[in-house]
C-alpha positions as CSV (number, residue, x, y, z in Angstrom):
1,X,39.7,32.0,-28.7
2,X,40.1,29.6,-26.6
3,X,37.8,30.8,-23.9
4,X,35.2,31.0,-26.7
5,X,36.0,27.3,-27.9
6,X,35.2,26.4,-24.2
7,X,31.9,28.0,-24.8
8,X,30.7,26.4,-27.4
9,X,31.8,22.6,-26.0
10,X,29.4,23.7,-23.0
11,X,27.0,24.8,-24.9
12,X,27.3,21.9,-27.2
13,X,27.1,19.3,-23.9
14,X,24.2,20.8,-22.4
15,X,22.3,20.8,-25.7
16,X,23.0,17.2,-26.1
17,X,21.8,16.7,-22.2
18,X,18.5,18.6,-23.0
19,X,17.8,16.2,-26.5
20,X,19.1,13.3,-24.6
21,X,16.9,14.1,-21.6
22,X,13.7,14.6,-24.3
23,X,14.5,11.3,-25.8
24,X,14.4,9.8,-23.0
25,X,11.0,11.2,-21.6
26,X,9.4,10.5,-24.9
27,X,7.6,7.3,-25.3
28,X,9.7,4.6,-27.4
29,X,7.9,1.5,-28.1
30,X,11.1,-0.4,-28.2
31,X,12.5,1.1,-24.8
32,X,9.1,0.2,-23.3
33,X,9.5,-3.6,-24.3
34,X,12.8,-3.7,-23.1
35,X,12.1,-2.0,-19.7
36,X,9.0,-4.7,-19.7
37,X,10.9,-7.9,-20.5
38,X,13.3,-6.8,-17.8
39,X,10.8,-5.9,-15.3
40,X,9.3,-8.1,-12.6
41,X,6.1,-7.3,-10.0
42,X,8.2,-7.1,-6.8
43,X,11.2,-5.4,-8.8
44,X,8.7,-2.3,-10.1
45,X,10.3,1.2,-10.0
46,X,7.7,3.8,-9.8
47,X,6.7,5.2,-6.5
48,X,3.6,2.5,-6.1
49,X,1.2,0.5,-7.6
50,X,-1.9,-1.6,-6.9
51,X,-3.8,-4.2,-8.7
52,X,-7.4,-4.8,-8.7
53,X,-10.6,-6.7,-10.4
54,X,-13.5,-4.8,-11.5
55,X,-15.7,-7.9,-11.5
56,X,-15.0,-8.5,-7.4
57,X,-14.9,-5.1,-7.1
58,X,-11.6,-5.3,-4.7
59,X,-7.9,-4.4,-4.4
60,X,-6.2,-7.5,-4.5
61,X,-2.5,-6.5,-4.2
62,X,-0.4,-3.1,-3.5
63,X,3.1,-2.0,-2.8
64,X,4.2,-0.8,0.5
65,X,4.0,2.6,-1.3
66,X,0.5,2.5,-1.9
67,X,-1.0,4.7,0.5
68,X,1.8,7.2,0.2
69,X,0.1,10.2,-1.1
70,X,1.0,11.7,-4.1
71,X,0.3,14.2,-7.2
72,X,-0.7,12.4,-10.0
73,X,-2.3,15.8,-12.8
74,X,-4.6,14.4,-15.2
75,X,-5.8,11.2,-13.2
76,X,-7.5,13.2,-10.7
77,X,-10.2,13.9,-13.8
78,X,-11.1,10.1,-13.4
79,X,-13.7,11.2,-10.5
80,X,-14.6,14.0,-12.7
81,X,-15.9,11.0,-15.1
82,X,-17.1,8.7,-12.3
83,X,-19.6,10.9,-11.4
84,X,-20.6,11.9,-14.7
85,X,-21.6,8.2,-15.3
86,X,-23.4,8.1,-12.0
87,X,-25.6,11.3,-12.9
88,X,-26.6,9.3,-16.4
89,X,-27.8,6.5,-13.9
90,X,-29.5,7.9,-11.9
91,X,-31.5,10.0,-15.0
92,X,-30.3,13.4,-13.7
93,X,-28.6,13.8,-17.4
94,X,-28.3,12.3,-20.5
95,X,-25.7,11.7,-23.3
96,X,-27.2,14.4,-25.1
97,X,-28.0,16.5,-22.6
98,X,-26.4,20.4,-23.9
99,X,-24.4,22.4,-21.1
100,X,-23.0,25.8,-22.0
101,X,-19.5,26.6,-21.7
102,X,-18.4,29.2,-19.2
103,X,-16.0,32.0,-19.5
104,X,-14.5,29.9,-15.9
105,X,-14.2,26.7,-18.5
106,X,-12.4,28.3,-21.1
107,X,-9.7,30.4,-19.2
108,X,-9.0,27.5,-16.7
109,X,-7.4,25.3,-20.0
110,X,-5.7,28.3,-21.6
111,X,-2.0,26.9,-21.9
112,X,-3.3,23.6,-21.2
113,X,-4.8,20.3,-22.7
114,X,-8.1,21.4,-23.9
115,X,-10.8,21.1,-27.4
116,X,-10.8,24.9,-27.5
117,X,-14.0,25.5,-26.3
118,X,-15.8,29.2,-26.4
119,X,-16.9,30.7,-23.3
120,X,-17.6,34.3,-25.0
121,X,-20.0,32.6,-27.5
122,X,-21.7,30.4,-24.9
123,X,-21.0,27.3,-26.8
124,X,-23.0,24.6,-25.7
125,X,-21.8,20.8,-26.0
126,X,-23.5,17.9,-25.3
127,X,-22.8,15.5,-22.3
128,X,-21.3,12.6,-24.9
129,X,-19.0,15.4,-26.0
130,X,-17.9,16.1,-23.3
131,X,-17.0,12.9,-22.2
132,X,-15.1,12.1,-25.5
133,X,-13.5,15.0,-25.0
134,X,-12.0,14.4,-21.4
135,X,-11.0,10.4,-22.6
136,X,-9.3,11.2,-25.5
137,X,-7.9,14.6,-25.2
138,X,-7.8,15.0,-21.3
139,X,-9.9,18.3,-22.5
140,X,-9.7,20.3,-18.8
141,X,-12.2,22.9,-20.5
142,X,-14.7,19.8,-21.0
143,X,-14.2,18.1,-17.9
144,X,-15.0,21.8,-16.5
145,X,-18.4,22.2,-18.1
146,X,-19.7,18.9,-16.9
147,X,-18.5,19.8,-13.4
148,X,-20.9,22.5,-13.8
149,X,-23.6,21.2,-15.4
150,X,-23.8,18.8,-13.0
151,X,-23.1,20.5,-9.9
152,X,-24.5,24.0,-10.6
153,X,-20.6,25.2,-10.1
154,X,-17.5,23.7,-10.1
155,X,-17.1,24.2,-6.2
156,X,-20.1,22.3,-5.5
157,X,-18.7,19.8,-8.0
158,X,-15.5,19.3,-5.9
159,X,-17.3,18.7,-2.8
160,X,-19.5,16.0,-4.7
161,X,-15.9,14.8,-5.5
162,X,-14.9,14.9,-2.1
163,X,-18.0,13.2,-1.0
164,X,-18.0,10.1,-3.2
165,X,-14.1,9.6,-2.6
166,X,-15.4,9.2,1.3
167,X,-18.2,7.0,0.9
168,X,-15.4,4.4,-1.5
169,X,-13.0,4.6,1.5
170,X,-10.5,6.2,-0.7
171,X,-9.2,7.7,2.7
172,X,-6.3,9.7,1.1
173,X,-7.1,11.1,-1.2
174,X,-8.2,14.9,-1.5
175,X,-9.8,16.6,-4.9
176,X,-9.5,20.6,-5.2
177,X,-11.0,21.0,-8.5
178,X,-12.5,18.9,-11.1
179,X,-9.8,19.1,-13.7
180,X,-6.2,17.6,-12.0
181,X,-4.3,21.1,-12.5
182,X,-4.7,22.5,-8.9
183,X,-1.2,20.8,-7.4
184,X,-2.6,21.1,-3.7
185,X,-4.6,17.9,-3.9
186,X,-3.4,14.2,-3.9
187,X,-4.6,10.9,-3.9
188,X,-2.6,7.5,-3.8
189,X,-2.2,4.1,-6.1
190,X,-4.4,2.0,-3.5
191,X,-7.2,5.1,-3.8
192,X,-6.7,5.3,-7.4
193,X,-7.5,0.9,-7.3
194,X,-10.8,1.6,-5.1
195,X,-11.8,4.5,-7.6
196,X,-11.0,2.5,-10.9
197,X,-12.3,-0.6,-9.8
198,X,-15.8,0.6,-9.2
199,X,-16.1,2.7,-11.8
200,X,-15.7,-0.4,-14.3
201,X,-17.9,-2.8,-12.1
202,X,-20.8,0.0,-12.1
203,X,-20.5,1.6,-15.7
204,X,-18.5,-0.5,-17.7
205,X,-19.6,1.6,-20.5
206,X,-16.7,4.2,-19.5
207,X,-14.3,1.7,-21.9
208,X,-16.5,3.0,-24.9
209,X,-14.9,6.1,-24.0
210,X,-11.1,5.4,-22.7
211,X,-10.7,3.2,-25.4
212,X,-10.8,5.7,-28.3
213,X,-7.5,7.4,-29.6
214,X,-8.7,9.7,-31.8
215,X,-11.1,12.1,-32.7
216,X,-12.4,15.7,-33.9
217,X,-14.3,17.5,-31.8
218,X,-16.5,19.8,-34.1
219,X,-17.5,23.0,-32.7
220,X,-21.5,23.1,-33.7
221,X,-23.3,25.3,-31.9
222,X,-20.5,28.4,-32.4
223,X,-20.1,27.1,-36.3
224,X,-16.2,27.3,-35.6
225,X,-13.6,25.0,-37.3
226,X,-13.0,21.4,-35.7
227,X,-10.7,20.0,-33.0
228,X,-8.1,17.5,-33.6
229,X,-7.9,15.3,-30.2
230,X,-5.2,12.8,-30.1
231,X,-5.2,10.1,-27.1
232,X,-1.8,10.4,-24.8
233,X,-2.4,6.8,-23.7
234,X,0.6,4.7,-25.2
235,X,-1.0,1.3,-24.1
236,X,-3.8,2.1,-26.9
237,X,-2.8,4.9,-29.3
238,X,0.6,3.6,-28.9
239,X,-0.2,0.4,-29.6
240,X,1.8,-1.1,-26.5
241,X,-0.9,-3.1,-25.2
242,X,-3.5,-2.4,-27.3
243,X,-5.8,-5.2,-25.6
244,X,-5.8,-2.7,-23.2
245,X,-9.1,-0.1,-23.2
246,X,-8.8,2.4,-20.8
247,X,-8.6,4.4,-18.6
248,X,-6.5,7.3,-18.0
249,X,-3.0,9.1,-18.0
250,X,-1.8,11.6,-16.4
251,X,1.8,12.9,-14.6
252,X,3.1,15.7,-12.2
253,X,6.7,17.9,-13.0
254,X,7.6,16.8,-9.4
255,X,5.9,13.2,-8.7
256,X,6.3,11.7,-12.7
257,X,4.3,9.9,-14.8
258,X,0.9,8.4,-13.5
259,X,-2.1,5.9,-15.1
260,X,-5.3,4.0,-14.3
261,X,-5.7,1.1,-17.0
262,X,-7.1,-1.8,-17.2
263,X,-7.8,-4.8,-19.4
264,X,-10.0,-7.8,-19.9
265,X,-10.0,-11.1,-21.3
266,X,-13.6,-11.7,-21.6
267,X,-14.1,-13.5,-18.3
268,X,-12.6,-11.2,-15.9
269,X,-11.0,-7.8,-15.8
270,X,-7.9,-6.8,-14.2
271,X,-7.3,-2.8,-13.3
272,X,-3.9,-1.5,-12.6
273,X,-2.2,1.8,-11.1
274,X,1.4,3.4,-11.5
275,X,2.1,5.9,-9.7
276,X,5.1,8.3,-9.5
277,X,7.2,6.2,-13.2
278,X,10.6,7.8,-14.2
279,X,8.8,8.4,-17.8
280,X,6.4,7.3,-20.2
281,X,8.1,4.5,-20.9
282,X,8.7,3.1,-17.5
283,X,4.2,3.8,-16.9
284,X,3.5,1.6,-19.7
285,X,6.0,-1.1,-19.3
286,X,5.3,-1.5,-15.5
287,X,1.7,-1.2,-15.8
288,X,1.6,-3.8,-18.9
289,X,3.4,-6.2,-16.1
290,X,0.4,-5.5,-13.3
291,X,-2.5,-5.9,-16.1
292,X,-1.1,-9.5,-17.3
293,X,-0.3,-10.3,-13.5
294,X,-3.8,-9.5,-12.9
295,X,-5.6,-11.8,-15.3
296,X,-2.8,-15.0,-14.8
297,X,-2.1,-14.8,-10.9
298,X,-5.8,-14.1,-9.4
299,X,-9.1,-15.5,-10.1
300,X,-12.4,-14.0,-9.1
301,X,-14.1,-17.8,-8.4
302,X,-17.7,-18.7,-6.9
303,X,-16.4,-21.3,-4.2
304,X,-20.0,-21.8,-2.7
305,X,-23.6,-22.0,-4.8
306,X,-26.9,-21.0,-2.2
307,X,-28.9,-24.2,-2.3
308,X,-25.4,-26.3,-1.2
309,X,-25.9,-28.4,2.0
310,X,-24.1,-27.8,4.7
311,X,-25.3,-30.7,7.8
312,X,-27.8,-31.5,9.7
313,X,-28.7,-30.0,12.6
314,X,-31.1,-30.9,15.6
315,X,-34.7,-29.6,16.1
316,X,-37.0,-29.6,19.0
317,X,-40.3,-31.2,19.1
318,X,-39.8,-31.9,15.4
319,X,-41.0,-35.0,13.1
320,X,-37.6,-35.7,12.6
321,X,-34.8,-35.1,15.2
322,X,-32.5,-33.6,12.8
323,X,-33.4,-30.6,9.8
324,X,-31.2,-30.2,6.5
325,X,-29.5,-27.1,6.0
326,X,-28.3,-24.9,3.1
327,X,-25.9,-21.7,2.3
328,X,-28.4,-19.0,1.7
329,X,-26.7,-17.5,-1.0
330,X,-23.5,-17.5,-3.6
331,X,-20.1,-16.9,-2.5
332,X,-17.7,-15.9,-4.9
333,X,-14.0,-14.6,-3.9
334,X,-11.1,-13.0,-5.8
335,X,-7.9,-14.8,-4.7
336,X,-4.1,-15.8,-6.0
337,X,-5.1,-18.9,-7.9
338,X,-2.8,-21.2,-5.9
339,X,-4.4,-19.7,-2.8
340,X,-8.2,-22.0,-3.2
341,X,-6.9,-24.9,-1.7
342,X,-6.5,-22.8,1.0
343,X,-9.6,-22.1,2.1
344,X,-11.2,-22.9,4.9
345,X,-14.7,-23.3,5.9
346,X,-16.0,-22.8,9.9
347,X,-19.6,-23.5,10.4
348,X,-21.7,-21.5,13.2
349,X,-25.3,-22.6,14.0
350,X,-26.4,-19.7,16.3
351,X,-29.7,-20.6,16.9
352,X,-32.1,-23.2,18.6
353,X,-34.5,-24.3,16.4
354,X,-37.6,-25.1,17.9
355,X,-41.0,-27.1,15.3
356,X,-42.6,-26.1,13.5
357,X,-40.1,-24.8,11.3
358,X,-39.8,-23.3,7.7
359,X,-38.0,-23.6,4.7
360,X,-35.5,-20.1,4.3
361,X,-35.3,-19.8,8.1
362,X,-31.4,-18.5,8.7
363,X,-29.8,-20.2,11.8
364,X,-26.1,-19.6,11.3
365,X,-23.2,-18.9,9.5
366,X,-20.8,-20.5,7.2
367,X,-17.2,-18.1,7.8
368,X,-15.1,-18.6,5.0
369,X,-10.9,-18.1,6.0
370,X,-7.8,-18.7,4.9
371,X,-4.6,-18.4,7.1
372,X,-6.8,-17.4,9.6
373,X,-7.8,-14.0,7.5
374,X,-11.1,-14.2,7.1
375,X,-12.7,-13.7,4.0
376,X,-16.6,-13.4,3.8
377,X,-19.6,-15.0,5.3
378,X,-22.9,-16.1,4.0
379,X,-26.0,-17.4,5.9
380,X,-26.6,-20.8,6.8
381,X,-30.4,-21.7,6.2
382,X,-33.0,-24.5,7.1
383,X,-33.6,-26.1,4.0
384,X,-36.9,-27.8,4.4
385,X,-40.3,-27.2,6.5
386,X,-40.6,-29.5,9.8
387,X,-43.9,-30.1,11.5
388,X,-44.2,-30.7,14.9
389,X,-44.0,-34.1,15.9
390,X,-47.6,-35.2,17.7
391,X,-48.3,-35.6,21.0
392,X,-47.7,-39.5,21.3
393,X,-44.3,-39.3,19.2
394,X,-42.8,-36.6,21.9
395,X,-44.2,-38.5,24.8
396,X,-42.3,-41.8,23.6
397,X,-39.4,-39.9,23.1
398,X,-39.4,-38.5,26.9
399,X,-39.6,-41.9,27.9
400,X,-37.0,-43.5,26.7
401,X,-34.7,-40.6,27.5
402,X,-35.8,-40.8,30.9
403,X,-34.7,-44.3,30.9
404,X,-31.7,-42.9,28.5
405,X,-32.7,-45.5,25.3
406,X,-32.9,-42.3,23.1
């Protein structure tokens, strides 16, 4: 009796372990807050994170974790979306564009998130679909069928994958299918920036999509009942951070939790990356922190206008001895806002300018720095037309520096 009394208390403990241990990896709105009140940017548990804008198009700040790779599941579908947008750009597809559903699309999602799509019929959905699909329900048999629609097959899609994430510099990062499900591929927080960044600053429209919690997917073309998709972003669905609008969850059994988000507050917008959170909780909490940091500590700020003078410089054989010059263009940079008074400016003239001259001609540079980092460059140009000066002016002038009056 005993022995069987001993049973039943171990039985009893490890139950409570296992509903403990599902509590606690179940999102809490309340644990969330608390973990975020408590929570400070250089104090963030995960694995890594970055911070980005999309207007500069530029990672602005990252862990020392951040190029650490890692496995981050559903995330990895964010390139799968990135180059859906890019094929509607470009006019290679539409919204409503219809691709057919393989056999390959529906048996890759059986067991896993997915709208239940019919590769036996040949269902066809169309391109708008599919993306709702993907955003809201992390659909794997929908992000399939636009990997082959667009690349004729989903290994042709991958390399497209493969391609893009060499051409954004996202240097660690490897893709093995279009879906996140394969675990041999990786990517990391700093990667995840580059990619989430410039998808927002080129097709901003993607927040039409990430933003939506919930839908019905109906199955028209096989005439079979609807598709309830429900959103696993807790920053929207569960109304965390509901400002937020976008883009992406995701997590691995052996890396954790994972998400691309981002936010904006209608003059700039702020993208963030977890990587490798204890739970839900601790994703949405920490990555609420990086948004808000984002739009309070860094400003993406124009700090020279093209038309701005810059000095005079001399000109041979001119009218006048001297020529006005200009910056030939904008310069706008995203910085920590108390970093602006930092900035320096270093101006190179690199060539002799000789009348006549014209208006637009570029002679230099003006080398933007701060702390000896520097930060951009734009072209210094003349900003006016000089004649030559005539023969008598240039004549006096040789005079008097022969007797050294000039």
């Amino acid at each position: 009796m005993k022995k069987f009394i001993c049973v039943l208390l171990i039985i009893a403990t490890l139950n409570t372990f296992v509903l403990s241990s599902a509590v606690n990896a179940a999102f809490s709105k309340t644990q969330a807050t608390e973990i975020y009140r408590n929570t400070k940017i250089e104090e963030i548990k995960s694995k890594a994170y970055a911070i980005g804008n999309a207007e500069a198009n530029q990672v602005v700040q990252v862990s020392d974790t951040a190029n650490d790779k890692i496995r981050v599941g559903n995330v990895m579908k964010l390139m799968t979306l990135y180059l859906t947008f890019e094929a509607i750009a470009e006019g290679r597809i539409t919204l409503e564009t219809k691709m057919e559903v393989s056999v390959a699309a529906q048996e890759i999602s059986a067991g896993k998130a997915r709208v239940f799509l019919n590769g036996y019929k040949h269902e066809k959905i169309t391109v708008k679909e599919a993306l709702e699909a993907v955003c809201i329900a992390s659909a794997n048999d929908a992000a399939y069928v636009l990997a082959e629609g667009i690349g004729g097959s989903e290994q042709n899609f991958v390399q497209m994958m493969n391609e893009k994430a060499a051409e954004l510099k996202m240097s660690n990062t490897t893709y093995t299918d279009s879906t996140g499900i394969k675990t041999d591929q990786y990517t990391t927080a700093k990667d995840l920036a580059i990619l989430g960044c410039d998808i927002l600053n080129k097709y901003p429209e993607i927040t039409e999509y990430t933003k939506l919690t919930y839908g019905k997917f109906q199955h028209t073309s096989t005439g079979e009942g609807e598709t309830e998709m429900v959103s696993s972003n807790n920053l929207t669905r569960g109304k965390f951070y509901p400002e937020s609008d976008g883009l992406i969850v995701g997590s691995n059994a052996e890396d954790g939790f994972a998400m691309v988000a981002t936010v904006s507050d209608g003059t700039t917008r702020s993208v963030a990356v977890i990587a490798g959170a204890a739970d839900e909780n601790y994703r949405a909490a920490e990555i609420k922190k990086l948004l808000e940091y984002g739009l309070v500590g860094f400003e993406y700020r124009k700090i020279e206008t093209a038309g701005t003078f810059i000095r005079k410089i001399n000109i041979k054989d001119g009218k006048s001895k001297k020529i006005k010059t200009e910056a030939a263009e904008d310069f706008s940079v995203l910085l920590n806002k108390n970093d602006f008074d930092k900035v320096e400016k270093k101006v190179e003239i690199t060539k002799t300018i000789k009348a006549p001259a014209k208006k637009g001609e570029i002679v230099g540079e003006v080398i933007y720095m701060i702390d000896g980092e520097e930060l951009g460059r734009v072209g210094i140009a003349l900003s006016e037309d000089m004649e030559k000066a005539s023969w008598f002016t240039l004549l006096v002038r040789r005079i008097l520096a022969f007797f050294g009056l000039e």
